[in-house]
Backbone as numpy.savetxt, mean C-alpha at the origin, in Angstrom:
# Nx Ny Nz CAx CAy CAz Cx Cy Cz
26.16 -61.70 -2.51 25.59 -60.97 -3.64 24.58 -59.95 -3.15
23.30 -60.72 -2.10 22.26 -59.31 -1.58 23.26 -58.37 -0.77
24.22 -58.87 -0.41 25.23 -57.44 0.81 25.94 -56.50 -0.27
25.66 -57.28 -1.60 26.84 -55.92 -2.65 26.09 -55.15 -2.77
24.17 -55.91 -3.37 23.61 -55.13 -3.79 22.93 -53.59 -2.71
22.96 -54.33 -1.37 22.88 -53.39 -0.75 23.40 -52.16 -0.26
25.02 -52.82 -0.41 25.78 -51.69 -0.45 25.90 -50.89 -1.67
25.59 -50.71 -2.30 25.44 -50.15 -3.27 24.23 -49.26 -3.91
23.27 -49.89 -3.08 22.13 -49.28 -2.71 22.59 -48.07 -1.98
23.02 -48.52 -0.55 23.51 -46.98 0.50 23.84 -46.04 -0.08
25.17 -46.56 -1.25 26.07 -45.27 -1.29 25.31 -45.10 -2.47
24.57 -45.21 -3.45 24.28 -43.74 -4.16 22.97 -43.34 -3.32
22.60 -43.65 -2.29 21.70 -42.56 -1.57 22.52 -41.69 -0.45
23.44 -42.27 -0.59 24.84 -41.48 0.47 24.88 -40.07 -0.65
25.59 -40.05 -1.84 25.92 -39.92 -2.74 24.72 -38.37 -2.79
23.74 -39.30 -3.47 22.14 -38.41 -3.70 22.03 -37.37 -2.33
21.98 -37.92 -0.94 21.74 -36.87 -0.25 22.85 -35.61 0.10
23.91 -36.37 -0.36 25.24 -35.51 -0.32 25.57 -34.18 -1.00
25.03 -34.79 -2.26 24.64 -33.88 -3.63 23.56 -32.81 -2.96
22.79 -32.98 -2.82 21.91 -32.08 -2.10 21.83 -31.74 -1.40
22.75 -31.81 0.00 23.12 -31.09 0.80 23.70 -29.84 0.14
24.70 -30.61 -0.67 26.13 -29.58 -1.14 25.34 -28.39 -2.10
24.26 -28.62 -2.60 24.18 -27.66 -3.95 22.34 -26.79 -2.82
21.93 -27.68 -2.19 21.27 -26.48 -1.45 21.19 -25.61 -0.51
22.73 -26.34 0.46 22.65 -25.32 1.79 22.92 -23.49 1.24
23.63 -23.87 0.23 25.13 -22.55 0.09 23.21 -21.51 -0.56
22.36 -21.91 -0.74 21.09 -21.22 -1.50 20.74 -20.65 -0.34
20.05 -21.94 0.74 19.34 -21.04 1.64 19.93 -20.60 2.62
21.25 -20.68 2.79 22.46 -19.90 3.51 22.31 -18.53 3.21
22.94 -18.32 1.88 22.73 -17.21 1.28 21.16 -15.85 1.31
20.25 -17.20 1.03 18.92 -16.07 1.64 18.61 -15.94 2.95
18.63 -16.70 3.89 18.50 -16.43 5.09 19.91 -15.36 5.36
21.25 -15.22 5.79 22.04 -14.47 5.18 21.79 -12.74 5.18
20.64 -12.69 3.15 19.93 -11.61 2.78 19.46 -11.11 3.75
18.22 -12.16 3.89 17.27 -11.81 5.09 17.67 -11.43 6.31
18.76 -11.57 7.31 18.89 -11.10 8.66 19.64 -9.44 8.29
20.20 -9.55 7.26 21.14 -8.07 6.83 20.21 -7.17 6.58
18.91 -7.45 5.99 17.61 -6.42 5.74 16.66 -6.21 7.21
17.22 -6.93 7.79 16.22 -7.10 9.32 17.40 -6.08 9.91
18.29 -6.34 9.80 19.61 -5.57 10.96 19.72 -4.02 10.35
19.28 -4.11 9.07 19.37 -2.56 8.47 18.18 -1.69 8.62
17.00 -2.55 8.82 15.57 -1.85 9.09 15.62 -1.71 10.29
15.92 -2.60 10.90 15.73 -2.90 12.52 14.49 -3.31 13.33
14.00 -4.04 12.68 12.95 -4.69 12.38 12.33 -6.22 11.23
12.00 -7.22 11.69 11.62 -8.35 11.03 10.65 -7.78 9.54
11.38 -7.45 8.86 10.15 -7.41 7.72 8.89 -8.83 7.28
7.92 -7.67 7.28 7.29 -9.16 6.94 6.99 -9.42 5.58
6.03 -10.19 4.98 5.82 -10.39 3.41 5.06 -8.99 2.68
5.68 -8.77 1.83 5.29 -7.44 1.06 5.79 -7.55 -0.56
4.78 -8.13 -1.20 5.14 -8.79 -3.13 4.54 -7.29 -3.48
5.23 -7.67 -4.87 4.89 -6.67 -5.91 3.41 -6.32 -6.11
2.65 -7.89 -5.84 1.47 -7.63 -6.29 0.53 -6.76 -5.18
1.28 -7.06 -3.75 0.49 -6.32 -2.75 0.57 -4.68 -3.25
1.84 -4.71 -3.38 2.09 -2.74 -3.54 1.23 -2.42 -4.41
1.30 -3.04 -6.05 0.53 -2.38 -6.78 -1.39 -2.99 -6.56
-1.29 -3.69 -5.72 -3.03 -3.37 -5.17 -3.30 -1.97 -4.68
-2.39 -1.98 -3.11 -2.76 -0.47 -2.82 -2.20 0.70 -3.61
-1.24 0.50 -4.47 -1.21 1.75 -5.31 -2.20 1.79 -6.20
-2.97 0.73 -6.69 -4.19 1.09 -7.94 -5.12 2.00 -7.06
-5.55 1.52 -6.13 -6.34 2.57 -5.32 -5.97 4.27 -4.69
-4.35 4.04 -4.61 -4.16 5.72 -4.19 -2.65 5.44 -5.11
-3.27 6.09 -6.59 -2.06 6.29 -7.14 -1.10 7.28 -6.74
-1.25 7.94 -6.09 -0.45 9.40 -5.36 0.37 9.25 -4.89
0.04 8.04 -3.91 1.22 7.64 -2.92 2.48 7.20 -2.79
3.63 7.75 -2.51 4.97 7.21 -3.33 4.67 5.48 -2.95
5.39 5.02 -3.63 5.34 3.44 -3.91 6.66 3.09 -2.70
8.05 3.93 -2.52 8.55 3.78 -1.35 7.59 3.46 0.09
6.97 4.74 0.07 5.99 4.66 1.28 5.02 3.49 1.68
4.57 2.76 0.43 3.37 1.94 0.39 4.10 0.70 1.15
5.75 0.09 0.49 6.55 -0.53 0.11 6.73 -0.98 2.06
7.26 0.47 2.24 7.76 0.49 3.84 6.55 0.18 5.09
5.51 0.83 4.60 4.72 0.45 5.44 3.89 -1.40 5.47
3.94 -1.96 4.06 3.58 -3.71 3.72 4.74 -3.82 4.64
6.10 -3.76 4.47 7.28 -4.31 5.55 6.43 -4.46 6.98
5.92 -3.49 7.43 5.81 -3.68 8.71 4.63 -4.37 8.65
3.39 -3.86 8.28 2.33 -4.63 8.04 1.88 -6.30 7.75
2.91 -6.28 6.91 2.45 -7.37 6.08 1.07 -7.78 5.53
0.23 -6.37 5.25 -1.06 -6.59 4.58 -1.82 -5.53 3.63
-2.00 -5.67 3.01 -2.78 -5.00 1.94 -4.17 -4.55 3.19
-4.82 -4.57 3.73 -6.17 -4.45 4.27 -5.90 -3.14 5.52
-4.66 -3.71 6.03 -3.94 -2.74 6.89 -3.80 -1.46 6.73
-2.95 -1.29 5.26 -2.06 -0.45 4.62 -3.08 0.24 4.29
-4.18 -0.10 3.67 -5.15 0.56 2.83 -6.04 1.54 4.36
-6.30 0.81 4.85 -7.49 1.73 6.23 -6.47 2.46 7.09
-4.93 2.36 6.95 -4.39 3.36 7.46 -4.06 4.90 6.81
-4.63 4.52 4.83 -4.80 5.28 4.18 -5.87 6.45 4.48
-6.82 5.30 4.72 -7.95 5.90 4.45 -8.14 7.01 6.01
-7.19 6.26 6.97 -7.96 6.88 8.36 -6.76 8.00 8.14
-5.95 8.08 8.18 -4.64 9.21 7.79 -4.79 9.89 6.62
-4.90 9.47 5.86 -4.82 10.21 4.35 -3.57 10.03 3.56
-2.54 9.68 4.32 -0.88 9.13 4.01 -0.30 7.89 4.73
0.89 8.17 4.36 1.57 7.29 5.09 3.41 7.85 5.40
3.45 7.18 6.34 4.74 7.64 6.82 6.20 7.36 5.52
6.87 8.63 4.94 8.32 8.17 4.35 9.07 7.53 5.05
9.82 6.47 4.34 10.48 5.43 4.98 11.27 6.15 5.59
12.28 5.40 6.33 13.82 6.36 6.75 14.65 6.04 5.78
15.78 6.75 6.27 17.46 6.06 5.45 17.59 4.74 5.22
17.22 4.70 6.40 17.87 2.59 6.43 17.04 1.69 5.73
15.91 2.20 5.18 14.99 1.73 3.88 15.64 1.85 2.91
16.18 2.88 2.28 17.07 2.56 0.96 18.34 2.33 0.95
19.03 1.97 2.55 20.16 1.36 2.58 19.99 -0.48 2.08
18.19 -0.94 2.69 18.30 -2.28 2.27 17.78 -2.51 1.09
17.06 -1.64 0.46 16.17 -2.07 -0.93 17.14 -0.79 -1.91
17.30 -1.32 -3.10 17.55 -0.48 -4.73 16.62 0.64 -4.76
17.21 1.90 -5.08 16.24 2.82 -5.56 15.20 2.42 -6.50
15.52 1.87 -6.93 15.02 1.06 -8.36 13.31 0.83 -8.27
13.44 0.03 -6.51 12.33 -1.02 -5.96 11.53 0.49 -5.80
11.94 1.63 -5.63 10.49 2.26 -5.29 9.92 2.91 -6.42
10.13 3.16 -7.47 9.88 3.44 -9.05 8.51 3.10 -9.24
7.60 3.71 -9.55 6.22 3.23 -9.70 6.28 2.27 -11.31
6.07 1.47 -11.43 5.99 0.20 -12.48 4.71 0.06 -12.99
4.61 -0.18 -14.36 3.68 0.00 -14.97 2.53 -2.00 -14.72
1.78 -2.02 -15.49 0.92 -3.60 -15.05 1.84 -4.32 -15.93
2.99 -4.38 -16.71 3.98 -5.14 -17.44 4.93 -5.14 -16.80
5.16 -4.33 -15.45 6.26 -4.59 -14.94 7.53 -3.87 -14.94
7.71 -2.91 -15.97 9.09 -2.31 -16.13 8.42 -0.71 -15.59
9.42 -0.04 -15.24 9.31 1.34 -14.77 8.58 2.41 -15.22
7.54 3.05 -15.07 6.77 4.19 -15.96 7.77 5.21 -16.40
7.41 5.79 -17.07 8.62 6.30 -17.72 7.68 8.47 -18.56
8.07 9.14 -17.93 6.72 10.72 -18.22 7.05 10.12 -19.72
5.84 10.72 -20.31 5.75 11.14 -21.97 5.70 12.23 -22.25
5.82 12.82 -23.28 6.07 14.28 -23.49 4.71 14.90 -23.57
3.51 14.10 -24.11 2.15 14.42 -23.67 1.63 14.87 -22.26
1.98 13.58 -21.63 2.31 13.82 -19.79 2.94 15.51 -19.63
3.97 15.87 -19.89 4.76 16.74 -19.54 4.15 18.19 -19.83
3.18 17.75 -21.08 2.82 19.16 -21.51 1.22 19.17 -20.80
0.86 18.48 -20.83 -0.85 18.63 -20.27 -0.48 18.91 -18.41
-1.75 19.86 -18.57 -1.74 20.27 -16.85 -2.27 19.12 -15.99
-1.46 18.56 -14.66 -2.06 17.39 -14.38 -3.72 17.58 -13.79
-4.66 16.66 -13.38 -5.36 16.71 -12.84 -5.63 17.12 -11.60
-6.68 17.84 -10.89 -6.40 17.98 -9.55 -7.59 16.73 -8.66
-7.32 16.26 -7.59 -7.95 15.03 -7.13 -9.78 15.34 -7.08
-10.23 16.53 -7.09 -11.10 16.35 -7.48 -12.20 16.38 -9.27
-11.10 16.74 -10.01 -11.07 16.22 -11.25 -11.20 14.71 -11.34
-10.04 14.17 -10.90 -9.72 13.03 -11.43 -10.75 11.63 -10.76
-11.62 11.82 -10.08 -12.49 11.18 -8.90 -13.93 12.01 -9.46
-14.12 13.10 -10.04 -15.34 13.68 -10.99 -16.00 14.09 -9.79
-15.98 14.82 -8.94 -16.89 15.20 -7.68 -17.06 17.05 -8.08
-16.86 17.64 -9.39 -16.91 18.36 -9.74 -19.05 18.80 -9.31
-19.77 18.04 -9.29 -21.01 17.87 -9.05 -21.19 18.04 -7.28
-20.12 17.40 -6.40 -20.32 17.63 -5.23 -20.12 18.31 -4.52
-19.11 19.69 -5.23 -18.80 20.28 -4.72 -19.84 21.25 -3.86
-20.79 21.76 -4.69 -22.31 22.65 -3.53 -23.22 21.67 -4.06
-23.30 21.03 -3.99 -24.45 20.26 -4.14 -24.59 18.73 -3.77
-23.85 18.73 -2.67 -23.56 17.29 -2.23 -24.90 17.12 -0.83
-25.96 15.90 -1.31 -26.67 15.73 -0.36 -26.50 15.33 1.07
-25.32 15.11 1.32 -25.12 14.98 2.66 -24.11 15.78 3.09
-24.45 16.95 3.47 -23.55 17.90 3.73 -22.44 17.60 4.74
-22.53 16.45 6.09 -21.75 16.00 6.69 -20.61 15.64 6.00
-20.33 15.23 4.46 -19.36 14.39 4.15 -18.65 15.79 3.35
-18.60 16.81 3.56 -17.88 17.68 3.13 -17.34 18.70 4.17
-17.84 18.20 5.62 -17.40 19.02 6.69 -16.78 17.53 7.64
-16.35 16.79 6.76 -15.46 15.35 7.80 -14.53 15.89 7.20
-13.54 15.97 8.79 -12.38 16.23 8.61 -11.26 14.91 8.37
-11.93 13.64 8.12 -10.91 12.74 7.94 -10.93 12.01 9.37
-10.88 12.50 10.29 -10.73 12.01 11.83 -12.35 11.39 12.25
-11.99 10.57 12.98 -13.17 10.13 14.12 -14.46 9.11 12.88
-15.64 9.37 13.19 -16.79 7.79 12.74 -16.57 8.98 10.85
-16.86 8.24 10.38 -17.19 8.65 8.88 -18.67 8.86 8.49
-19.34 9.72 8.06 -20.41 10.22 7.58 -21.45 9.15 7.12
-22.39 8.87 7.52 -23.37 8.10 6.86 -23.34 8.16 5.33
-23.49 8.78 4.86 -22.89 9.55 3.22 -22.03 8.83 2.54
-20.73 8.55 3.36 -19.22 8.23 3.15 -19.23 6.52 3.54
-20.26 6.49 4.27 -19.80 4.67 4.46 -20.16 3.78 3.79
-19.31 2.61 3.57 -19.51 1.62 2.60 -20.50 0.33 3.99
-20.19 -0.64 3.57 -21.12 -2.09 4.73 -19.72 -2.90 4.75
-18.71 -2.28 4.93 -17.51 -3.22 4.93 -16.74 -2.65 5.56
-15.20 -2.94 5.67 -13.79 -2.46 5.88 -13.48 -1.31 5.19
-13.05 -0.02 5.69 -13.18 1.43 5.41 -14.52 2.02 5.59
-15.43 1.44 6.26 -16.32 2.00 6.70 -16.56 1.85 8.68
-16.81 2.55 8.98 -17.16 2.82 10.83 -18.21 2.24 11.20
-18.22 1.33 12.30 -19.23 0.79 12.91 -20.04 2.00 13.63
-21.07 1.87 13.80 -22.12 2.97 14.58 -21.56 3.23 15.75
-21.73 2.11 16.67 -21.41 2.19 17.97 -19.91 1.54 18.77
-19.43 1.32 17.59 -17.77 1.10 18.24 -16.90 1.63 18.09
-17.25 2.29 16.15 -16.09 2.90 15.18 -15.22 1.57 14.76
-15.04 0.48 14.68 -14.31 -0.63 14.61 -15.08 -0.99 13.26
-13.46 -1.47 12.32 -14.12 -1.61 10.81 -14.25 -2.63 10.72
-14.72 -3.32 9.78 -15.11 -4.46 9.31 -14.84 -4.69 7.95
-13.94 -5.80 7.44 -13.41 -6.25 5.96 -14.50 -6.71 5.14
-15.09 -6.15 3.96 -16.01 -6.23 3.48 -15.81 -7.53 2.49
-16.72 -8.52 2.15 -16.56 -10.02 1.78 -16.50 -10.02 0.53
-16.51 -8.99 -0.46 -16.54 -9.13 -2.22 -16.04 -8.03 -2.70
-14.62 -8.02 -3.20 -14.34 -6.61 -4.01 -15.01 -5.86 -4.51
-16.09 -5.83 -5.50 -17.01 -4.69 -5.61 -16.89 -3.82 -4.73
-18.05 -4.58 -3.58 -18.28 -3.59 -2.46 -17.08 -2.89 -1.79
-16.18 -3.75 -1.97 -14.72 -2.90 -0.70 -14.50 -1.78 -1.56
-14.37 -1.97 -3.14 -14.17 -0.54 -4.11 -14.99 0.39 -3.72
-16.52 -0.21 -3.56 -17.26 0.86 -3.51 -16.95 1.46 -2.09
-16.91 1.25 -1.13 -16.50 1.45 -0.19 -15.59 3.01 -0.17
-14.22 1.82 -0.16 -12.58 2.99 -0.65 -13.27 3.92 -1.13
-13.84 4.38 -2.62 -14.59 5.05 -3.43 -14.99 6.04 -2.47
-16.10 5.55 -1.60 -16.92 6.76 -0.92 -16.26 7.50 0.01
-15.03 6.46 0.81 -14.49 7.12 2.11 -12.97 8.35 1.27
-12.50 7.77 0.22 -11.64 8.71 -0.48 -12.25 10.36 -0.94
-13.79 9.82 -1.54 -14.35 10.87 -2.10 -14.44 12.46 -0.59
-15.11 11.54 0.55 -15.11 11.91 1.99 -13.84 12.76 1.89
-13.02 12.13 1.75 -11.50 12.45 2.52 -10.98 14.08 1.22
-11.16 13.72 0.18 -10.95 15.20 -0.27 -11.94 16.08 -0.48
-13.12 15.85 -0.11 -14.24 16.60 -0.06 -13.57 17.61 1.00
-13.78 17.04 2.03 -13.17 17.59 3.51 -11.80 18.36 3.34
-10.96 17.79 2.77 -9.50 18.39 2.32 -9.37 20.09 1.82
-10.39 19.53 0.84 -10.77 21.25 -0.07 -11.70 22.02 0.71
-12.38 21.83 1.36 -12.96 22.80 2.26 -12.40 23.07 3.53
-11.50 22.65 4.40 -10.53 23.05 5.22 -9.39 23.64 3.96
-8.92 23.58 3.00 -8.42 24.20 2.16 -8.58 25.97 1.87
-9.93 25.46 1.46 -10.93 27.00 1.30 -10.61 28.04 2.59
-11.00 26.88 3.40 -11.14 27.78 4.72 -10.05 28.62 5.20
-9.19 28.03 4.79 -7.50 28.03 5.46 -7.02 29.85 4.22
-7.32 29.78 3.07 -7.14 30.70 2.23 -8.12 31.97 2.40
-9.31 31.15 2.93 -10.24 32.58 3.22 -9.79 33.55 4.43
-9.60 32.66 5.41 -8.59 33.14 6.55 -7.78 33.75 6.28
-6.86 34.16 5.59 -5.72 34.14 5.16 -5.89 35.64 4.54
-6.49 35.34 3.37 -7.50 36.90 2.70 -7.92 37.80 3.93
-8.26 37.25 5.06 -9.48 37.96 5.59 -8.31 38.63 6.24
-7.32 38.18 7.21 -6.46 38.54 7.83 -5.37 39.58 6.95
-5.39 39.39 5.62 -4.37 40.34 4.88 -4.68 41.39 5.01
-6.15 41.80 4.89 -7.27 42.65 4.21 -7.27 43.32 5.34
């Protein structure tokens, strides 16, 4: 009688693990599978890159195609990365081909905080857009910015006393080596000052580039 009950015991755990072999390999077959075909098409191990990472660094540089943000988390795998390569570049590299051979056009569509695709409005269409120093209000800094250094940084090399935050996107004195600042506030405020930096500088090599230009026509 205990040898029936035992056997009987085995086989529905025979049974049970069988079942679950059968109904989970063919899953993570299938994603692992996904996964080496997006590695063989990039040519490269992608690493973790969620929705929620992209639209972090896109809240901060809405400009930036969302492809670009997308391709560069692949390699990265970090929001902290992505962002100070913003800040030290001003961009980021367009993916290649073999980026939208493995992801849907779809995936680079800038998406609204609900999730589905932004979509122009006819308001949008008719109003003139903003220009980045509109939309950031430095309309005040333009001659009258107290630290005149942060309007003659060209983006390259230590960042302006002016321009630095006490965190990550800001330059150490004596190394240039950043440091990840410990409380969102401050990292905003931060981004904030080194962005403001970065088109301050933009429009006055801008200027410069057009005055040149005049001077040489003339």
């Amino acid at each position: 009688m205990d040898a029936d009950i035992i056997n009987v015991i085995i086989a529905v755990a025979v049974i049970y693990f069988v079942a679950r072999w059968a109904t989970g390999k063919p899953g993570n077959a299938e994603e692992a599978a996904a996964a080496n075909n997006v590695a063989r098409t990039l040519g490269f191990k992608p690493r973790k890159a969620t929705p929620d990472m992209i639209e972090s660094v896109r809240s901060a540089f809405p400009d930036i195609p969302t492809a670009n943000i997308h391709y560069h988390l692949l390699r990265s795998g970090s929001v902290e990365t992505t962002v100070n390569t913003l800040l030290e570049r001003g961009y980021l590299d367009a993916p290649p081909a073999a980026y939208f051979r493995a992801f849907p056009a779809t995936t680079t569509e800038p998406t609204t905080a609900t999730g589905g695709a932004s979509k122009p409005s006819a308001s949008k269409s008719d109003s003139k857009p903003q220009s980045l120093i509109q939309r950031f209000h430095l309309e005040s800094k333009l001659n009258a910015d107290p630290d005149t250094s942060v309007a003659n940084w060209d983006g390259a090399g230590p960042i302006p006393a002016a321009a630095k935050g006490k965190g990550r996107a800001s330059v150490g004195s004596n190394t240039g080596a950043s440091v990840w600042e410990a409380t969102p506030e401050k990292r905003q405020e931060s981004l904030q000052k080194r962005k403001e930096a970065m088109i301050l500088a933009a429009r006055k090599r801008m200027l410069e580039k057009e005055a040149a230009e005049k001077a040489a026509a003339s």
